[in-house]
MARFILUM-133367 format. One record per residue (C-alpha): z, y negated, x negated. Coordinates in steps of 0.05 Angstrom, whole numbers. Layout:
REM residues N
+--------+--------+--------+
|      w |      v |      u |
+--------+--------+--------+
|      Z |      Y |      X |
...
+--------+--------+--------+
END
This chain:
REM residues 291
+--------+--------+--------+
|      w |      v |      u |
+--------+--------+--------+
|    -40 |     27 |   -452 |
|    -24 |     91 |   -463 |
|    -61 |    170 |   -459 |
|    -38 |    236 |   -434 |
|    -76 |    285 |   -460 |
|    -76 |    355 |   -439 |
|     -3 |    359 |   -422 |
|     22 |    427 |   -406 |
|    108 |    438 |   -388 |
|    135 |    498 |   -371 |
|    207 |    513 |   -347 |
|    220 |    589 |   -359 |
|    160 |    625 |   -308 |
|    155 |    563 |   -281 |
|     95 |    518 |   -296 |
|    113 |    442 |   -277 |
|     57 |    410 |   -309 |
|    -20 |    441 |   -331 |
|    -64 |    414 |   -373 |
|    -55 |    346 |   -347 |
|   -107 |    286 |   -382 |
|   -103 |    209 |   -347 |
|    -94 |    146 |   -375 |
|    -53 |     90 |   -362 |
|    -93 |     29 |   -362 |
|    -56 |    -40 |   -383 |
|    -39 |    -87 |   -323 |
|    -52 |    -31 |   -272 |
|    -11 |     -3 |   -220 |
|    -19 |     79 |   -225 |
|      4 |    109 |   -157 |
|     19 |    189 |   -167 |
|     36 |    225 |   -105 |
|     38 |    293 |    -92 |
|     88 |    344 |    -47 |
|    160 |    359 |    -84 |
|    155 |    405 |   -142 |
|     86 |    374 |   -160 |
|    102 |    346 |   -221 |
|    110 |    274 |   -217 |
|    178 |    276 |   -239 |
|    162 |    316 |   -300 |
|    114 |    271 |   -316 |
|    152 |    213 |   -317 |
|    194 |    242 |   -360 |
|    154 |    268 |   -410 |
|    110 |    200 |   -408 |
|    176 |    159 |   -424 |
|    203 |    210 |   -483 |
|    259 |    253 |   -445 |
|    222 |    313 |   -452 |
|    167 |    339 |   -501 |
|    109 |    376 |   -474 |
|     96 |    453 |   -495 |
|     27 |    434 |   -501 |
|    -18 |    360 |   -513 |
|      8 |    299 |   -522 |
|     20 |    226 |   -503 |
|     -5 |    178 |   -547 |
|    -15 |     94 |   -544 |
|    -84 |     63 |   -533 |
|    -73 |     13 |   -589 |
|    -31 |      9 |   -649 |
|     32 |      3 |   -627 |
|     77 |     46 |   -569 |
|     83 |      4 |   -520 |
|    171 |     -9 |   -492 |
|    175 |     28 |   -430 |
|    229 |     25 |   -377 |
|    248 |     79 |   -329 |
|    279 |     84 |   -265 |
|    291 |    166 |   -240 |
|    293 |    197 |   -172 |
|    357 |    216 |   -184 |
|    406 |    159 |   -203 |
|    474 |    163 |   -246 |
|    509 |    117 |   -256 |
|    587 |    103 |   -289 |
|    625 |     98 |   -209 |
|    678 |     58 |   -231 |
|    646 |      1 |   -267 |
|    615 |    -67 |   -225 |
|    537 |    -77 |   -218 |
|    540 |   -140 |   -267 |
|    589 |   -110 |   -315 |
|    538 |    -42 |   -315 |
|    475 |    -86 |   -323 |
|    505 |   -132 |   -381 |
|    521 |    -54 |   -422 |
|    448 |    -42 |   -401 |
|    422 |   -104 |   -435 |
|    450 |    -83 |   -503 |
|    419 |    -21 |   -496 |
|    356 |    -53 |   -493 |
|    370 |    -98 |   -544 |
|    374 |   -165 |   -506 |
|    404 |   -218 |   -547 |
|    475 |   -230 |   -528 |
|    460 |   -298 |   -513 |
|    410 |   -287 |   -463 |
|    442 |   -232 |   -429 |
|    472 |   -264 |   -367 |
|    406 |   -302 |   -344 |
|    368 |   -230 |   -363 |
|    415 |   -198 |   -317 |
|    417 |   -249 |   -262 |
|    344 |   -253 |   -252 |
|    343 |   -186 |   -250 |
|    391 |   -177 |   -196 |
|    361 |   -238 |   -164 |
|    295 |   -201 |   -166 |
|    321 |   -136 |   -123 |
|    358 |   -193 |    -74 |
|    418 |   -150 |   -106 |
|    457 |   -217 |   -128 |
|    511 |   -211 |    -62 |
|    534 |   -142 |   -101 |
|    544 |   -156 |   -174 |
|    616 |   -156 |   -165 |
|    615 |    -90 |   -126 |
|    636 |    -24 |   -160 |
|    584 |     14 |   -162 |
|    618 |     77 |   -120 |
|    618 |     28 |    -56 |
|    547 |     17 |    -61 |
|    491 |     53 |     -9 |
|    434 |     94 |    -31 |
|    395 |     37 |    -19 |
|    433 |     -8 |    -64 |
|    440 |     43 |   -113 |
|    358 |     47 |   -121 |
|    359 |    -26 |   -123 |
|    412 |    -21 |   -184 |
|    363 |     24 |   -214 |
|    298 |    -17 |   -210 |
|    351 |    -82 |   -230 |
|    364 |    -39 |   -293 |
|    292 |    -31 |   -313 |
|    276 |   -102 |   -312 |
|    329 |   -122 |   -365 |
|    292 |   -100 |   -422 |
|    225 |   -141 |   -397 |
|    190 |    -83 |   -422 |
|    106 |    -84 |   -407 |
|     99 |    -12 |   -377 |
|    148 |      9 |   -320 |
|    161 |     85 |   -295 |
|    189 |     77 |   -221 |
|    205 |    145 |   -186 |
|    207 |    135 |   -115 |
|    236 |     65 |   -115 |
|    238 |     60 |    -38 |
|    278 |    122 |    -31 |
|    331 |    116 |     19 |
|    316 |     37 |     32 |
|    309 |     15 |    105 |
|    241 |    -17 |    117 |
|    259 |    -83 |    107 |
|    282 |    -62 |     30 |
|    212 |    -17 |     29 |
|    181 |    -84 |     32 |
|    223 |   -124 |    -11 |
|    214 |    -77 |    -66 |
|    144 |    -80 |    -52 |
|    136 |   -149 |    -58 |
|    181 |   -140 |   -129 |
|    126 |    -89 |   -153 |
|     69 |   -144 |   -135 |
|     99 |   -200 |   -169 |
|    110 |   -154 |   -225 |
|     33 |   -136 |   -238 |
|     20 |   -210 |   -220 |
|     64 |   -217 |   -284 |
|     21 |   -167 |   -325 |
|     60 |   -109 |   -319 |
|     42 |    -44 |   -319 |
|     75 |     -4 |   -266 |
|     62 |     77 |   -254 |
|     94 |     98 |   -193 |
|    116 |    165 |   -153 |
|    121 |    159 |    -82 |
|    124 |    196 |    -14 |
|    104 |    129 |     14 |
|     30 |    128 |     33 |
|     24 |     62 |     59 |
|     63 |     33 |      2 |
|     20 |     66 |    -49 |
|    -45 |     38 |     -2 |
|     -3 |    -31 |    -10 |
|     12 |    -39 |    -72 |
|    -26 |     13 |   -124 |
|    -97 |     -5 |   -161 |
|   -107 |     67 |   -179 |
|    -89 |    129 |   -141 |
|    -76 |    211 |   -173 |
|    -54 |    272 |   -134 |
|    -21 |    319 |   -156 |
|     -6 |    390 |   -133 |
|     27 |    448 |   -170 |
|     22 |    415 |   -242 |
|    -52 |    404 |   -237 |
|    -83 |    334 |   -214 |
|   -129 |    343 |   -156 |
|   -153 |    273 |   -142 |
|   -159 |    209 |   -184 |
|   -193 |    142 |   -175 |
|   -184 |     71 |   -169 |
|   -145 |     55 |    -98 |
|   -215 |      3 |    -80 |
|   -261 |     61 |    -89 |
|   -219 |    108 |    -49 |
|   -212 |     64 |     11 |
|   -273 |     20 |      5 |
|   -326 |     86 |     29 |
|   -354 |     64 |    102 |
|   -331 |    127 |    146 |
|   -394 |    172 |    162 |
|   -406 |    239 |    178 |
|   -466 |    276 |    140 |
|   -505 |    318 |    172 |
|   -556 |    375 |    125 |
|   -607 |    413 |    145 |
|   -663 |    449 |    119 |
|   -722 |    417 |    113 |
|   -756 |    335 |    116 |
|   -736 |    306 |    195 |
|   -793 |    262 |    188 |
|   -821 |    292 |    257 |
|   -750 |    275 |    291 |
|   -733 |    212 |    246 |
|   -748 |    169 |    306 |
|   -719 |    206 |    359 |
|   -645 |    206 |    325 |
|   -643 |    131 |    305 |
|   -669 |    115 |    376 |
|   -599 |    147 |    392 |
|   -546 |     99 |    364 |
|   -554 |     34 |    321 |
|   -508 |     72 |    271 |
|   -557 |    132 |    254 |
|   -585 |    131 |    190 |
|   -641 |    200 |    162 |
|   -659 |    208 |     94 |
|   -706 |    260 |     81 |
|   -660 |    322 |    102 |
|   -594 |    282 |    116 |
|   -576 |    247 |    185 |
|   -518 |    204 |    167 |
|   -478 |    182 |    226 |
|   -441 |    115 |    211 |
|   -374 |     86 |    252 |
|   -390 |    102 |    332 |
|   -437 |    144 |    316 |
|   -396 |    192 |    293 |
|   -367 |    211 |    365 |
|   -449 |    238 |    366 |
|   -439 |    288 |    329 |
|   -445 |    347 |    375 |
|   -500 |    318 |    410 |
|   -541 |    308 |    339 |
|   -533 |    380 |    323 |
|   -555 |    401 |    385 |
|   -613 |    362 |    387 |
|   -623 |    392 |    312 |
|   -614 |    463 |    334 |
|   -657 |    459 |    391 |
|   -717 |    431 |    348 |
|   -706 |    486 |    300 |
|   -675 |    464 |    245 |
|   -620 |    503 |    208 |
|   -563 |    462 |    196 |
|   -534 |    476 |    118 |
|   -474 |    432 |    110 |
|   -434 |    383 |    149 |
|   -390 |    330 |    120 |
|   -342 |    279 |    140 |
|   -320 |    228 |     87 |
|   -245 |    216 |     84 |
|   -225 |    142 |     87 |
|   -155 |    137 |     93 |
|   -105 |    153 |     36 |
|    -72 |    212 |     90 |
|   -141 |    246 |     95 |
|   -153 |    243 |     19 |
|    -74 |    264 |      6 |
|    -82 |    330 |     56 |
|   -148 |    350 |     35 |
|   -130 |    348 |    -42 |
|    -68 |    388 |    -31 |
|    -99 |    434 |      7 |
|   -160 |    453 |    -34 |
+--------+--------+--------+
END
C-alpha cells in the first residue's frame, strides 16, 4: 500500500528518524513499538503528510495515494462542543455526503461502544473516552489505511480489549491498520507484522507468525564434528538434537544446559558460541533495544 523509503527527520541536533525503509503491505496490521522518543510518533506523522522528511520519501505502491486516517497520541479536541456534534464537523472534513452523515457517525460511535456519550461535551469526558473519540473520528472517513497511536492509552482493560476487538473486525474488513503501542500483548494479539524501533533507526522487523512461531532452543557450538559424543548427548534427553558441530537443546532440555557443556568441556571440546532463541515478543523487544 504504501513505501517509506529512506526516511531521515531531524529536529534541530536532534535526530527523530534515520534512514528509515519498510513497507506497508495492504490488509496488514503493522505493529511499531519501540521506548518513548523512538520515533513512532514521527513516523506517523510524516507517513500521514503532517510533516515532510529532510531526507527520502513516502510514496504509494500503486497508482493512486491511498485516504488515510489518523488518530495521535496526543488528542485535541474543541472542549465545549458534544461528541456527536464534533463527529458530524468531522464527517465534512472528510467529505462524507451530508446525507449519510448521521448513520457514518453513529456506527462509528457504535463501533468504540461510545454511543451512551454522544451527547456529552467533550470536556466531561475521561482519557479513556477521549481515545475512544479519537479512534470514533478515524472511522468516519472509511478510509483503507489507518494510523492509530497508542489507541489503548489510558483505557482500563476491559476498553484495551474492546478496542482490540474494533482493530480485528477492522482488518477482517480489509483495512489496513499500522499501529504504535506500549502494549506487548496487544501487539502479540492483534498485529500480522511486527518493527522495533530505537533511537530513529529500526532494529527488528518481521511478520508477527515468524517471530513467535520459532520452537524455543538453546544452541550450543563447538569446535569440531561430535560424531564421537553424538550418542552420548541424545541418550541424555528426548529433546537433544547434534548436527555436525551444533547440540541443539529443544523445550526441557534446555534446563541441561550446564550439564551439556560440562560434559563438552570435559571431552575436550572448545565451546565457540552459545545461543538461546527468543520466543516471546518481551525477549525480542529487550534484546533489539538493547543491541
Amino acid at each position: 500500500m504504501l513505501e517509506v523509503k529512506n526516511v531521515t527527520k531531524r529536529f534541530f541536533n536532534l535526530v527523530a528518524l534515520n534512514d528509515v525503509s519498510l513497507q506497508i503491505p495492504r490488509g496488514e496490521v503493522v505493529g511499531i513499538l519501540g521506548p518513548n522518543g523512538a520515533g513512532k510518533s514521527t513516523l506517523f506523522k510524516i507517513i500521514s503528510g503532517i510533516l515532510n522528511p529532510d531526507g527520502g520519501f513516502v510514496r504509494p505502491i500503486g497508482p493512486a495515494w491511498p485516504a488515510i486516517a489518523y488518530k495521535p497520541d496526543r488528542l485535541h479536541f474543541p472542549s465545549q462542543m458534544r461528541v456527536r456534534e464534533y463527529l458530524i464537523l468531522t464527517s465534512r472534513v472528510c467529505d462524507v455526503p451530508q446525507r449519510k452523515a448521521k448513520t457514518a457517525v453513529d456506527n462509528a460511535l457504535d463501533l468504540v461502544n461510545l454511543t451512551y456519550a454522544a451527547e456529552k461535551r467533550v470536556a466531561t469526558l475521561s482519557k479513556g473516552m477521549r481515545q475512544r473519540l479519537g479512534l470514533a473520528q478515524t472511522l468516519i472517513g472509511n478510509a483503507p489505511l489507518l494510523l492509530l497511536d497508542e489507541p489503548s492509552n489510558g483505557l482500563d482493560p476491559e476498553g484495551q480489549i474492546e478496542i482490540q476487538g474494533v482493530i480485528k473486525a477492522l482488518h477482517a474488513a480489509g483495512k489496513t491498520v499500522l499501529l504504535s503501542s506500549h502494549q506487548l500483548q496487544e501487539v502479540t494479539d492483534i498485529c500480522t507484522q511486527l518493527i522495533i524501533l530505537n533511537n530513529g533507526t529500526i532494529r527488528y522487523r518481521s511478520s508477527m507468525e515468524a517471530a513467535l512461531a520459532t520452537r524455543p532452543h538453546v544452541t550450543i557450538e563447538v569446535d569440531r564434528d561430535l560424531f564421537a559424543i553424538t550418542s552420548a548427548l541424545q541418550h541424555l534427553h528426548s529433546d537433544i538434537t547434534v548436527d555436525e558441530k551444533k547440540v541443539f537443546l529443544h523445550d526441557d532440555a534446555i534446563a541441561l544446559r550446564r550439564r551439556i557443556l560440562t560434559l563438552l568441556l570435559g571431552a575436550g571440546y572448545d565451546v565457540v558460541h552459545v545461543e538461546q532463541q527468543r520466543t516471546t515478543l518481551a525477549e525480542i523487544y529487550s534484546k533489539a533495544i538493547n543491541e
